[in-house]
C-alpha positions in Angstrom: -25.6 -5.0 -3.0 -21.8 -4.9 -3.0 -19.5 -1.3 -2.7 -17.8 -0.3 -6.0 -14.8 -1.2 -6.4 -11.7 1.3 -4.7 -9.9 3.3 -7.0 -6.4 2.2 -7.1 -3.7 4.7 -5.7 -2.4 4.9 -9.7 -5.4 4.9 -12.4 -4.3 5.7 -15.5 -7.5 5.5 -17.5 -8.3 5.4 -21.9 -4.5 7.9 -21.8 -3.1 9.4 -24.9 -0.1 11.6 -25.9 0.2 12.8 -28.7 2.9 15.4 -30.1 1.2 17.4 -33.8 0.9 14.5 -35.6 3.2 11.5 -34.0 1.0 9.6 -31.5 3.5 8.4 -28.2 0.4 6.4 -26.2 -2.8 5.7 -27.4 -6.0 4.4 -25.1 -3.6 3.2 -21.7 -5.7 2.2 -19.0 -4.3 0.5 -16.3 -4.4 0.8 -12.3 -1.5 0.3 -9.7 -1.7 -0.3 -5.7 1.3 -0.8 -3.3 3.8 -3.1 -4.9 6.3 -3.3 -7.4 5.3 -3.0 -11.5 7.7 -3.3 -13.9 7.6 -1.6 -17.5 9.1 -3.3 -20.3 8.8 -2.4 -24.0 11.2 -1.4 -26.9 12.9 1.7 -27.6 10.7 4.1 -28.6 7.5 2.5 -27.1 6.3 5.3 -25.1 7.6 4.0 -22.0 9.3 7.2 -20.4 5.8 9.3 -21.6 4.3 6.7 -19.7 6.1 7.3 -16.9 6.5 11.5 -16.9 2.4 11.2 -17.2 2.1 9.0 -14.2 4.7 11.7 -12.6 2.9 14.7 -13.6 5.1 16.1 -15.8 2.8 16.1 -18.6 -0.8 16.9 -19.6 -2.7 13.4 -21.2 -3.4 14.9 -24.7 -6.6 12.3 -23.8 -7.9 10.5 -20.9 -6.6 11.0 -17.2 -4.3 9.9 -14.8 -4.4 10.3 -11.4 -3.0 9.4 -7.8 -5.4 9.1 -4.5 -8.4 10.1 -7.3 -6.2 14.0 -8.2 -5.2 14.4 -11.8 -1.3 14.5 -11.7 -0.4 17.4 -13.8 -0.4 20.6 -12.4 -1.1 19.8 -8.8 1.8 20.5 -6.2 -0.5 18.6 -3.9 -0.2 15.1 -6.1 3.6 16.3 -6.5 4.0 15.7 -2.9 2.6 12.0 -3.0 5.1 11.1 -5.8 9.0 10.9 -6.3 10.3 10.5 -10.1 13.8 9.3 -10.6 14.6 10.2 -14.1 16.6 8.2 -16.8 18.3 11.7 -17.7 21.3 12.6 -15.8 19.0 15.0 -13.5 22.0 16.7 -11.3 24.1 19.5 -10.4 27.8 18.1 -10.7 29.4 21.2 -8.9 27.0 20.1 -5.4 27.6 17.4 -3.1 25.5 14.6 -2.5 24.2 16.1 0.7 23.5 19.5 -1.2 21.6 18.1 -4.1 19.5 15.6 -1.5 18.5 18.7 0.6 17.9 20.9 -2.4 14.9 18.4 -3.4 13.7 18.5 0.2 13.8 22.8 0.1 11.7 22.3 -2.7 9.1 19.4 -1.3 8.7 22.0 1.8 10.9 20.0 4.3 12.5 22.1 7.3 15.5 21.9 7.8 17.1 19.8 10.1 13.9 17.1 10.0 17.2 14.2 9.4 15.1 13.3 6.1 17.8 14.3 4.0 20.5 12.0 6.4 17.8 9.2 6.0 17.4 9.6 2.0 21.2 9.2 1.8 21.5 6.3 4.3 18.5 4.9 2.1 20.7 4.4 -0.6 23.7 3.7 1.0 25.6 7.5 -0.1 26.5 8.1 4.0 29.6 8.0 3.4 30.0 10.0 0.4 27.1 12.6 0.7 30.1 15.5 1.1 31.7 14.6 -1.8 30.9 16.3 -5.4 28.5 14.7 -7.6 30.8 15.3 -10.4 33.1 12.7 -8.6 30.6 10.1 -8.6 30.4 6.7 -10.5 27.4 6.7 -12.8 26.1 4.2 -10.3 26.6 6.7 -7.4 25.0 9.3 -9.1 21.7 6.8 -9.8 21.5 6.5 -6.2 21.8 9.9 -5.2 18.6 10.6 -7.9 16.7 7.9 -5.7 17.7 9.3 -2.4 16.0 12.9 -4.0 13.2 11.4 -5.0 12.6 9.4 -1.6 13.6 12.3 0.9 9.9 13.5 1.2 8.8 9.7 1.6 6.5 9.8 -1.7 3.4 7.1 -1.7 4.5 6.6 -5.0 7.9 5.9 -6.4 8.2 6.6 -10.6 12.3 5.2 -12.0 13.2 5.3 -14.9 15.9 3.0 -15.8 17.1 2.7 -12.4 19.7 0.2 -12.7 21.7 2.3 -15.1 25.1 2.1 -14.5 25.3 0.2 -11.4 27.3 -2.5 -10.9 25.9 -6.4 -9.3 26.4 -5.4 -5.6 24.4 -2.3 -6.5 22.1 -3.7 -8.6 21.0 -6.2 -5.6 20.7 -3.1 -3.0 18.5 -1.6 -5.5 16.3 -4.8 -6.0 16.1 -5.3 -2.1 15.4 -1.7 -1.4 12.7 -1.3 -3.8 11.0 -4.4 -2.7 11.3 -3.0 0.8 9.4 0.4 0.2 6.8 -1.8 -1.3 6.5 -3.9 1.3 6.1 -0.7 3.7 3.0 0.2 1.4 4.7 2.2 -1.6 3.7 1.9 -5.3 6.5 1.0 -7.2 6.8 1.9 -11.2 10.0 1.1 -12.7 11.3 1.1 -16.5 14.1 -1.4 -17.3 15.7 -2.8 -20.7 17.2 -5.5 -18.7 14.8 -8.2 -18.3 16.2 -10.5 -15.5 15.8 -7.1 -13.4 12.3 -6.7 -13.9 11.4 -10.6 -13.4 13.3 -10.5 -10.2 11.9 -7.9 -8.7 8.4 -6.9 -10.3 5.4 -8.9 -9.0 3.7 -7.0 -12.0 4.6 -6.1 -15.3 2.8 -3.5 -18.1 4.6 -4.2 -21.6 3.9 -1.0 -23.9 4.4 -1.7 -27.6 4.0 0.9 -30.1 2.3 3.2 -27.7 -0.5 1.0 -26.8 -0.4 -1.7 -23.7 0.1 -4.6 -25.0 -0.2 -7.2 -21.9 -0.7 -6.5 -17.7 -0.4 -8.7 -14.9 1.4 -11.5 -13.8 4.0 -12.2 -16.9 3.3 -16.2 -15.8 -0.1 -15.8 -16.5 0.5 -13.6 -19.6 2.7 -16.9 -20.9 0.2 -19.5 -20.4 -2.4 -17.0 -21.8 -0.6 -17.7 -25.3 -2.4 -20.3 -26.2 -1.5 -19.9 -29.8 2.2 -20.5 -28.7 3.2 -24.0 -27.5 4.9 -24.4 -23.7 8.0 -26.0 -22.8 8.6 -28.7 -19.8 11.7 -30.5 -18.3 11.1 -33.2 -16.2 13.3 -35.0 -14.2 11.5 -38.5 -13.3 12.7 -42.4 -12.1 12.0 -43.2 -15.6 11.8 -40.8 -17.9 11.5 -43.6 -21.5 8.4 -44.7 -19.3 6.6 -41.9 -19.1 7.7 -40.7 -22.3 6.0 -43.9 -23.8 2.7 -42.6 -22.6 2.8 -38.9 -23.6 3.5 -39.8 -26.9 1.0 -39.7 -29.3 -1.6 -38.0 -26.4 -3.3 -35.4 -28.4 -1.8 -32.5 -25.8 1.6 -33.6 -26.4 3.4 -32.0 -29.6 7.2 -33.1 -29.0 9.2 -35.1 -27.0 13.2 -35.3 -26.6 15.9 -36.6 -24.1 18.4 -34.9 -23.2 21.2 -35.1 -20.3 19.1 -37.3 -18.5 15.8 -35.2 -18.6 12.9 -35.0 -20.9 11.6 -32.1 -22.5 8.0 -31.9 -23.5 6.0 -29.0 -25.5 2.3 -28.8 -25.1 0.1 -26.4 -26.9 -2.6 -27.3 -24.1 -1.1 -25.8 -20.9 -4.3 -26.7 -18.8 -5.1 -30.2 -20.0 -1.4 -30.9 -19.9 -0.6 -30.9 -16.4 -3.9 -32.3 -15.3 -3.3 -35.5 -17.7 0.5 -35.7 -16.4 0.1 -36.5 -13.3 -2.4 -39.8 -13.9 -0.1 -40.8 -16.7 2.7 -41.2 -14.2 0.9 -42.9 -11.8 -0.8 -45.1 -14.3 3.1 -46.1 -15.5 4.6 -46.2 -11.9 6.7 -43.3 -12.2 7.7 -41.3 -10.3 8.5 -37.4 -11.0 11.0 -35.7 -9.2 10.9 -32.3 -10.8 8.6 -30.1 -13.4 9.9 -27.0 -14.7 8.2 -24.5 -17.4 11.5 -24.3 -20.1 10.3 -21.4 -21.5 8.1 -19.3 -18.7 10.4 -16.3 -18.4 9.9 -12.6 -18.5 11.9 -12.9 -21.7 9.8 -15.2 -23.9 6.8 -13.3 -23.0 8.2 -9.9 -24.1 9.7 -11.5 -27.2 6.4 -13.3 -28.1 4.2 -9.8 -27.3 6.9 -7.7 -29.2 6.8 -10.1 -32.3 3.0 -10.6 -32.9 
């Protein structure tokens, strides 16, 4: 007989919020282990709920969530296992960098002079500036020094919301590689973002909350070809692309075919069958294909097509 299955460091299980009468999240269940999971949905999804539940800032109106198996509200134990970087500007403008670093390590238990705080700052590339005043700091500064406070007690589990706010590309590059890092040193990651080239560049995983309920989970690739109601899109670069063209035409998995600037772009409504067939069809016609791409397998068409239907 096989073991059960592990419970996942995150499990977020049949979750609902509710406020008197205006439901946030209704019937979330999800679970997250070490890696990086992006959170997409509209404004006014439920998305930061989402997240200050995961955090333990608030009580499930229904359902549970939990970290290592502990529910996450009202437990300084759990509190200790996760760092929350909030989308609100979450700082003291009168301290330094330094100050408002160590202040979240007084309060995680810390002692003094452990070098986390030094490490927290160094994290996030602040060395250098953690003696000057918050209140001096670029919005993108001040981002960083809300991650270095959330990672100075070196959290299992790392909650952002929005974290890219305000930063600018170099920034925004340091914060895709350092969040991939913790992951890769065992961390969950949760992270909201509006920007979807973010999330598809760093997120191996993506949860896409639409009108409080979870719309889609996993892999966004395998969410896209999942849609089967919703034709995909190819470009092909081949040694002779009117060749093959003349034998996808009229197949009954092929649904249009164009040229242009010396590729061809075919749509399928039959993702599977597709690219089994295409392969023997270009043999069969002496062909030879140089390069396949999905046109329209982004982050972005997903979300459109999930926010849409």
């Amino acid at each position: 007989m096989s073991s059960a299955a592990p419970t996942p460091t995150v499990a977020v299980t049949a979750v609902a919020k509710w406020y008197g009468n205006v439901v946030a999240l209704n019937d979330i269940t999800f679970g997250l282990e070490p890696g990086v999971t992006g959170l997409l949905g509209p404004n006014g999804a439920g998305k930061s709920t989402l997240l200050h539940l995961v955090a333990g800032l608030l009580r499930p109106s229904a359902g549970s969530v939990t970290v290592d198996g502990r529910p996450t509200f009202g437990d300084p134990a759990v509190y200790r296992r996760v760092g929350l970087v909030p989308e609100r500007e979450a700082i003291f403008p009168y301290l330094t960098a330094r100050e408002f670093v160590r202040l979240s390590a007084q309060l995680q238990g810390l002692p003094f002079g452990s070098g986390a705080v030094d490490r927290a700052l160094g994290t996030v590339e602040l060395a250098n500036a953690a003696d000057r005043e918050l209140a001096t700091y670029s919005k993108g500064m001040r981002q960083r020094a809300k991650v270095a406070a959330a990672l100075v007690h070196d959290p299992a589990v790392l909650v952002l919301d929005e974290p890219f706010n305000g930063m600018d590309p170099r920034q925004r590059l340091h914060m895709m590689a350092l969040l991939r890092a913790l992951a890769d040193e065992g961390r969950v990651i949760l992270f909201s973002s509006h920007i979807l080239e973010e999330v598809e560049r760093v997120a191996e995983r993506v949860l896409v909350v639409v009108a409080g309920r979870l719309a889609a989970s996993g892999d966004f690739r395998e969410i896209r070809r999942l849609m089967t109601d919703r034709p995909h899109s190819f470009t092909l670069r081949t040694s002779d692309d009117r060749a093959l063209a003349g034998r996808l035409v009229g197949r009954p998995t092929v649904s249009g075919l164009t040229f242009e600037d010396g590729r061809l772009d075919v749509r399928t409504a039959d993702f599977a069958t597709f690219t089994r067939e295409l392969p023997v069809l270009a043999r069969d016609a002496g062909v030879s294909i140089f390069e396949l791409a999905p046109a329209d397998e982004s982050l972005e068409s997903v979300f459109d097509y999930l926010v849409r239907t």
